[in-house]
C-alpha positions as CSV (number, residue, x, y, z in Angstrom):
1,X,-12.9,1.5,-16.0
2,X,-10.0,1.2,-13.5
3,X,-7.3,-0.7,-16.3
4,X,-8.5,2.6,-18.1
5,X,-7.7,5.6,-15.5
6,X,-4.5,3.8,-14.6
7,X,-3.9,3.6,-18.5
8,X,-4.2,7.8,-18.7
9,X,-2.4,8.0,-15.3
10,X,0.3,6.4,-17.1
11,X,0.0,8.2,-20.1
12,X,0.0,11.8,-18.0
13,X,3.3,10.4,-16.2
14,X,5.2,10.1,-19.4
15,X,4.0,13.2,-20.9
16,X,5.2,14.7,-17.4
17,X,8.9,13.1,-17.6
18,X,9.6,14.0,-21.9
19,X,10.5,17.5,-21.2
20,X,13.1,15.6,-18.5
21,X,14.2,13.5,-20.3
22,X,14.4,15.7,-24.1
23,X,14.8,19.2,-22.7
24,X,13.3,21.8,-23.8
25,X,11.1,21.6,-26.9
26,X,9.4,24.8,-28.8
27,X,7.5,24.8,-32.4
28,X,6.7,27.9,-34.0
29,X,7.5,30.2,-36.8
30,X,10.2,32.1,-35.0
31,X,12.2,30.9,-31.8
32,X,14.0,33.1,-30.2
33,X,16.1,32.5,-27.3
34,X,16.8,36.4,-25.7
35,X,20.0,38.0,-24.8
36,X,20.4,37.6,-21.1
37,X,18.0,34.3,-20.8
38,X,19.5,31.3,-20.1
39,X,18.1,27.8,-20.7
40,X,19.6,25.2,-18.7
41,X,19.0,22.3,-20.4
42,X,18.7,21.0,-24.1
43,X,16.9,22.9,-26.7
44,X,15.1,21.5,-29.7
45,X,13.9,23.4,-31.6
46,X,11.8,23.3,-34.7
47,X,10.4,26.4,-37.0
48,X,10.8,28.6,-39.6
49,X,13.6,30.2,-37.7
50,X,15.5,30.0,-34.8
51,X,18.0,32.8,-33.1
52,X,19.6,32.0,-30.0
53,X,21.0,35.0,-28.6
54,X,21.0,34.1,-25.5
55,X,22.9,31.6,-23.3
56,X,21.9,27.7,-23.8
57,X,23.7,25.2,-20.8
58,X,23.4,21.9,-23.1
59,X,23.3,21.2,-26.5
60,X,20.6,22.6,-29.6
61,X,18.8,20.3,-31.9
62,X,17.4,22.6,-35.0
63,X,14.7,22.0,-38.2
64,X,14.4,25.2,-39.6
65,X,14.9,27.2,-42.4
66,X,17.4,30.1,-40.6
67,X,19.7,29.3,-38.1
68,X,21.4,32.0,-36.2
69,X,23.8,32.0,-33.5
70,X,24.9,35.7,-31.8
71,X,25.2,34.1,-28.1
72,X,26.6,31.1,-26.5
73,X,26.0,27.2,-26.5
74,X,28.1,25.6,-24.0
75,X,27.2,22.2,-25.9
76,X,26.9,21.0,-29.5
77,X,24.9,22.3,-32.5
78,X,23.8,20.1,-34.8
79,X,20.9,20.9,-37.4
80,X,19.6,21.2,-40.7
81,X,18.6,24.6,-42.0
82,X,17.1,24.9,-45.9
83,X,18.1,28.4,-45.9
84,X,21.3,29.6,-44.1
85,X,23.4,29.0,-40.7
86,X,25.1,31.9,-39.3
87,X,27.0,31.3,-36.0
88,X,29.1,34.2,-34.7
89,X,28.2,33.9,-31.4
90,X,30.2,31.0,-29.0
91,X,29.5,27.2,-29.5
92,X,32.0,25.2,-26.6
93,X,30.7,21.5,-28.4
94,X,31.1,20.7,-32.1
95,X,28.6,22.6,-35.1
96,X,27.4,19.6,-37.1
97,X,25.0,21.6,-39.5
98,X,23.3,20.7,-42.9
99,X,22.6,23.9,-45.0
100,X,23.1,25.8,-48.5
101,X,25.1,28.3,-46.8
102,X,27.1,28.1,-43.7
103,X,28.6,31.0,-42.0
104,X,30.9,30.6,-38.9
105,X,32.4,33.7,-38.0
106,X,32.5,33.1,-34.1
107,X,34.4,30.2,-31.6
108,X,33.5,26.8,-31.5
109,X,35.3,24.3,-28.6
110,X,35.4,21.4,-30.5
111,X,34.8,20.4,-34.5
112,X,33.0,22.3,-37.6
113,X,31.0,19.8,-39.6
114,X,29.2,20.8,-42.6
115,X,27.5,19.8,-45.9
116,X,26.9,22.9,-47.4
117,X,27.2,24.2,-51.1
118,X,28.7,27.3,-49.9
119,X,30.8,27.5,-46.7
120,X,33.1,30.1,-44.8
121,X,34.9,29.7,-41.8
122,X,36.4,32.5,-40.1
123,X,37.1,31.5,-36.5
124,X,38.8,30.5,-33.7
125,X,37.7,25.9,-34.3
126,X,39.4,24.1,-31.2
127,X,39.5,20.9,-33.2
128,X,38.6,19.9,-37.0
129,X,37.1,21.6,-40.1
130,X,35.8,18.9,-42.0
131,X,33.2,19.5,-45.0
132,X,31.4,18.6,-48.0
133,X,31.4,21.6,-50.0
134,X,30.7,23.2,-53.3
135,X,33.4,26.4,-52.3
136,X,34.5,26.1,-48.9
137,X,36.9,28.9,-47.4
138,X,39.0,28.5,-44.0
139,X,39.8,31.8,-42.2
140,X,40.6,32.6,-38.4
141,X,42.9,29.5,-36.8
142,X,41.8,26.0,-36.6
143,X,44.0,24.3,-34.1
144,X,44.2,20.8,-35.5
145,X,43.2,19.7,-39.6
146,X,41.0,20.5,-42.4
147,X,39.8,17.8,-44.2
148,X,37.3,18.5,-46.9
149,X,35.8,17.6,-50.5
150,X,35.1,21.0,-52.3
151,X,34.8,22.5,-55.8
152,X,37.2,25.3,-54.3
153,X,38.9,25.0,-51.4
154,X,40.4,28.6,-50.2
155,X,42.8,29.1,-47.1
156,X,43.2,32.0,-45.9
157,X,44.0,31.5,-42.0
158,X,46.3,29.7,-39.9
159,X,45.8,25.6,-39.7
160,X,47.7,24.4,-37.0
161,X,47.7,20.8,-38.4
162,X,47.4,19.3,-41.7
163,X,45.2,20.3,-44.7
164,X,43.7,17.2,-46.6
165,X,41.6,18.1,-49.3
166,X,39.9,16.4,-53.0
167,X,39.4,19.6,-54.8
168,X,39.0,20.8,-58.3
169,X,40.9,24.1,-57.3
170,X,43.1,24.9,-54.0
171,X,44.2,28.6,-53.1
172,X,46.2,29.1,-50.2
173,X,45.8,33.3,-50.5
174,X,48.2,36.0,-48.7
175,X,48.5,35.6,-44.6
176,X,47.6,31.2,-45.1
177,X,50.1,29.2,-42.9
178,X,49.5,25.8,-42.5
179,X,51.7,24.0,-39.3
180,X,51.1,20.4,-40.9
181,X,51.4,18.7,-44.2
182,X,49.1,20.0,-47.2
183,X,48.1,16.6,-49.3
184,X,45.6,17.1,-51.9
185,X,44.1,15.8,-55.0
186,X,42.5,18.1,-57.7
187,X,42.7,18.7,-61.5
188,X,45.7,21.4,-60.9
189,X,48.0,21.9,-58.7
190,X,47.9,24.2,-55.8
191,X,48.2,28.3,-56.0
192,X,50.0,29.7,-53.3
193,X,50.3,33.3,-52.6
194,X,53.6,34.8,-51.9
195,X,53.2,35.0,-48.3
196,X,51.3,31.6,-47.9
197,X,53.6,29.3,-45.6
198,X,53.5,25.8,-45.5
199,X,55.8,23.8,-42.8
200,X,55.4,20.8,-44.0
201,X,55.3,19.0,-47.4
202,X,53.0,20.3,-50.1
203,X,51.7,16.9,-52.1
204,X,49.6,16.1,-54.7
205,X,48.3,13.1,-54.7
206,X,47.7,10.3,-57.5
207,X,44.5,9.9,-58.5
208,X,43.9,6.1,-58.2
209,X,41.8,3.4,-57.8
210,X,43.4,0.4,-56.1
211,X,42.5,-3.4,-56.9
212,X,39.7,-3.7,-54.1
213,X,38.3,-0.9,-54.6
214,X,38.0,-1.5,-58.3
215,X,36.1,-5.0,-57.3
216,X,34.0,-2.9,-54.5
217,X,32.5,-0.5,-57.6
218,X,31.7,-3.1,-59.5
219,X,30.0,-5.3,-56.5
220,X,28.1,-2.0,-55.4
221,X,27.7,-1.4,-59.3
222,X,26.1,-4.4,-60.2
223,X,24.0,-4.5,-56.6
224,X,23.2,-0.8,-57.8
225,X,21.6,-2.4,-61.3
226,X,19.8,-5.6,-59.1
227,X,18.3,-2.7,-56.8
228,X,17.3,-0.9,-59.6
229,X,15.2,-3.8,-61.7
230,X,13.7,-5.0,-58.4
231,X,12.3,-1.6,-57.9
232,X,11.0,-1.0,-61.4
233,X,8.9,-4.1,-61.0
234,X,7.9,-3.6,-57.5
235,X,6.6,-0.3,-58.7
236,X,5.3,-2.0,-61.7
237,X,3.6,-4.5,-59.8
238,X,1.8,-1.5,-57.2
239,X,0.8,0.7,-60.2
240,X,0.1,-1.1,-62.7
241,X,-2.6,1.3,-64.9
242,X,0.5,4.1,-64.0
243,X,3.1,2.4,-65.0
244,X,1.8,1.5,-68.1
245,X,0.4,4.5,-69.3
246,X,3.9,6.1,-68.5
247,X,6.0,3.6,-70.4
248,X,3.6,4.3,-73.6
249,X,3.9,8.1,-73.3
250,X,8.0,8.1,-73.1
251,X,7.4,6.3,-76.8
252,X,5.0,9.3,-77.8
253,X,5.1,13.3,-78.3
254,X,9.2,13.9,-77.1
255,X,9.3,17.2,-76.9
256,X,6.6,17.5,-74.5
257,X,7.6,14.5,-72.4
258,X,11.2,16.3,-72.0
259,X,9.6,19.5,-71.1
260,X,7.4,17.9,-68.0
261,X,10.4,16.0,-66.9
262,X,12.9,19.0,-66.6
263,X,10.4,20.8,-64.5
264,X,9.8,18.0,-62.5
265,X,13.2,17.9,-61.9
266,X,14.1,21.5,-61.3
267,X,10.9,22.9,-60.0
268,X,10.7,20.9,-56.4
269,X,14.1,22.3,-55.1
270,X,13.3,26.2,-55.9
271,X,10.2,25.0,-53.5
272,X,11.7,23.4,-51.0
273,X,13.9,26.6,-50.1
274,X,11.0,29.3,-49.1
275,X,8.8,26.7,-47.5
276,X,11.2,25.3,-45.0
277,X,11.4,28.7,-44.0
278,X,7.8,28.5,-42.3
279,X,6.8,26.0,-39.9
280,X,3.7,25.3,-41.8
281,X,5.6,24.6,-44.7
282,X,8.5,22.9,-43.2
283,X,6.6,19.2,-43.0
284,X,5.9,20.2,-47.1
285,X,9.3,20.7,-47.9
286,X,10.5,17.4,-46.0
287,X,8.2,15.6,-48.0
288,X,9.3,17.6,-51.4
289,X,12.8,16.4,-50.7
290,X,12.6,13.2,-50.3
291,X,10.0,12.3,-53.3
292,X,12.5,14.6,-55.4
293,X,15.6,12.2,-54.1
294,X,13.1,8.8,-55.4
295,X,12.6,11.0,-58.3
296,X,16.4,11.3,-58.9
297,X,17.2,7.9,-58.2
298,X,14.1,5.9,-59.9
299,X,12.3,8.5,-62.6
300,X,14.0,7.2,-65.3
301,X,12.1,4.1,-65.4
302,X,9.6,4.4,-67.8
303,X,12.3,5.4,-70.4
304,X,14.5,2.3,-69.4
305,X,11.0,0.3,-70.0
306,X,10.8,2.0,-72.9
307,X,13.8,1.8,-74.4
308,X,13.5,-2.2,-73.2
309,X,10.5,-3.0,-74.8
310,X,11.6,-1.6,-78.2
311,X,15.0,-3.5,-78.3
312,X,13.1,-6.8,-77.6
313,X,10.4,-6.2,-79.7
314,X,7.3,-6.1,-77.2
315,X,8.6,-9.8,-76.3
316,X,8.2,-10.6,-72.7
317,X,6.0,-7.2,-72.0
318,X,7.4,-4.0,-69.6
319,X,8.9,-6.5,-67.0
320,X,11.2,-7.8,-69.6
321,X,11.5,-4.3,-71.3
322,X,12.5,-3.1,-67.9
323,X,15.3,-6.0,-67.4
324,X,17.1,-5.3,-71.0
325,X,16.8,-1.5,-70.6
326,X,18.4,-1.4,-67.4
327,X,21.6,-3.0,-68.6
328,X,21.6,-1.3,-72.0
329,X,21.5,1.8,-69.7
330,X,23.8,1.1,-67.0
331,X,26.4,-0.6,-69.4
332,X,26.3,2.2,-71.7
333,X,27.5,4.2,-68.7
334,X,29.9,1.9,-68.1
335,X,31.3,1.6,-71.3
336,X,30.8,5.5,-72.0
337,X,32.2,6.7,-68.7
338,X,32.4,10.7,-70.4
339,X,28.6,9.7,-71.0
340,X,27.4,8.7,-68.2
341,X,26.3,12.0,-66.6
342,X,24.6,12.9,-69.7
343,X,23.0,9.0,-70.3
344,X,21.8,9.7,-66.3
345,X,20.3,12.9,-66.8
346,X,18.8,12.3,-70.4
347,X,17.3,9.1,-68.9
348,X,16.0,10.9,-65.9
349,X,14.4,13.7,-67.6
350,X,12.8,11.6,-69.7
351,X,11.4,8.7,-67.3
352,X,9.8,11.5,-65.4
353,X,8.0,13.5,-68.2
354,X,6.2,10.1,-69.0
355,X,5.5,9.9,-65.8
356,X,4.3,12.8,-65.1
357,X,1.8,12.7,-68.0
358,X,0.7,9.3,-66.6
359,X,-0.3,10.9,-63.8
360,X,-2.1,13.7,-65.6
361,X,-3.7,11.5,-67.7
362,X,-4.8,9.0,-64.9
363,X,-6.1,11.7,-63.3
364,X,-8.1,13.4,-66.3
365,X,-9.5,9.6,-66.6
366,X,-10.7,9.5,-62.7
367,X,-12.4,12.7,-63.4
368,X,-14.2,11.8,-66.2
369,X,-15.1,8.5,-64.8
């Protein structure tokens, strides 16, 4: 009795000392830090949404689905939102922030960080822009680079330092000044309005692979391949009823098998959107992500088996089906580089209609049995 009341002592203690030591932590659908409160100390934060409007004296940790910023964080902000972030409020740290759309329309102290498919900055950034972006646009005055990867980059404010940019289109538009050097590479070269300004040297860089790195894509290439046998018959090994039935139903019915695997592949991101925006629904969405990443990266397995098994014959079974298919696949892709995307997708769809009617017919067979 006494090793356990000193054991819940102990455990009472801790629980005591989290909010310390983590700061401030709320769960619920909607958080809401009011104008005029102040929290003075780290906020974490996890729901469906999250507004500060308020003042926040450290930094704020967000899982949500909406994340909106009116007031002023004297830290960083760094979360992942599945629907939007919106800052036009003040952040005096860095925004490091995951989300489809990312609107910063405010100040920030320090760096902008995003991986977004759609981002605009129009702001006053004390430091860096630098994002991963599907169209990215710069406004407002960033007093040192902008460094991103974008479908279209877009300038339109001032950059005190240089712009650095991959791109498959660059605008500099009317009113863009850039203090630094503008070095990009992108399938055309750069537009530039008549009253863009550049101070320093507008380049386009070479698109070029150097010897190394040529020897590092085929190293990560051929680990790539390895990785990708030794999970087939890991997963093989596990499922084996599965795994079977799946590599027999790529061989059977096509039309069908391509129909389940296209909305297995395009119907768990259209979910993953509205139930991240509701803390219920949140753990859900986690979970649809990351079985639609293994989905992305391993579904087209049983096709590879497939495809294996008939090249060889049946000889050796699926494990040897799975070994020949993988390298008639991946070196088709290597050889067909204009064919690859389409060999990956193709492949992809394919692997997981048959699974998917594996699993349908697995579990037809439990309920029968």
């Amino acid at each position: 009795m006494p090793f356990r009341s000193n054991r819940l002592r102990s455990i009472a203690v801790v629980a005591a000392l989290v909010p310390l030591v983590l700061g401030l932590v709320r769960t619920a659908n909607s958080i809401i830090v009011p104008a005029g409160d102040v929290i003075t100390e780290d906020l974490y934060a996890f729901g469906g949404r999250v507004l500060v409007e308020g003042t926040v004296e450290g930094d704020v940790f967000a899982l949500t689905g909406d994340l909106t910023v009116t007031g002023t964080v004297t830290g960083d902000v760094i979360g992942f939102a599945g629907s939007r972030v919106t800052v036009t409020g003040t952040v005096g740290g860095s925004l490091r922030v995951v989300s489809p759309t990312v609107d910063v329309r405010g100040a920030v102290g320090d760096d902008v960080a995003a991986l977004a498919a759609g981002l605009s900055v129009d702001a006053v950034v004390g430091r860096d822009v630098l994002a991963v972006a599907g169209d990215a646009e710069v406004g407002g005055t960033v007093l040192r680079d902008v460094r991103t990867q974008a479908w279209d980059l877009d300038v339109r404010g001032q950059v005190d330092g240089d712009v650095r940019a991959k791109a498959d289109r660059i605008t500099l538009a009317d009113g863009a000044r850039v203090g630094g050097d503008v070095v990009y590479r992108a399938s055309a070269d750069a537009r530039l309005a008549a009253t863009a300004v550049v101070d320093g040297d507008l380049v386009r860089g070479r698109v070029f692979s150097p010897v190394w790195a040529r020897a590092t894509e085929r190293v990560i290439a051929a680990l790539g391949l390895l990785g990708l046998i030794l999970a087939g018959l890991a997963l093989g090994w596990l499922f084996r009823g599965t795994a079977r039935r799946a590599v027999e139903a790529a061989g059977t019915r096509p039309g069908l098998t391509a129909g389940v695997g296209v909305l297995l592949l395009v119907l768990p991101p259209l979910l993953v959107i509205p139930l991240s925006l509701t803390l219920v629904g949140l753990p859900l969405a986690l979970l649809l992500a990351v079985l639609w990443l293994l989905a992305v990266f391993l579904g087209a397995l049983p096709a590879i088996a497939w495809a294996g098994t008939r090249l060889l014959g049946g000889r050796g079974g699926i494990a040897a089906g799975l070994v020949a298919g993988a390298v008639l696949w991946r070196g088709a892709a290597w050889l067909l580089p204009l064919a690859a995307v389409l060999l990956y997708v193709a492949g992809t769809v394919w692997g997981l209609g048959a699974l998917g009617r594996a699993a349908w017919a697995s579990r037809s067979a439990a309920t029968r049995a």
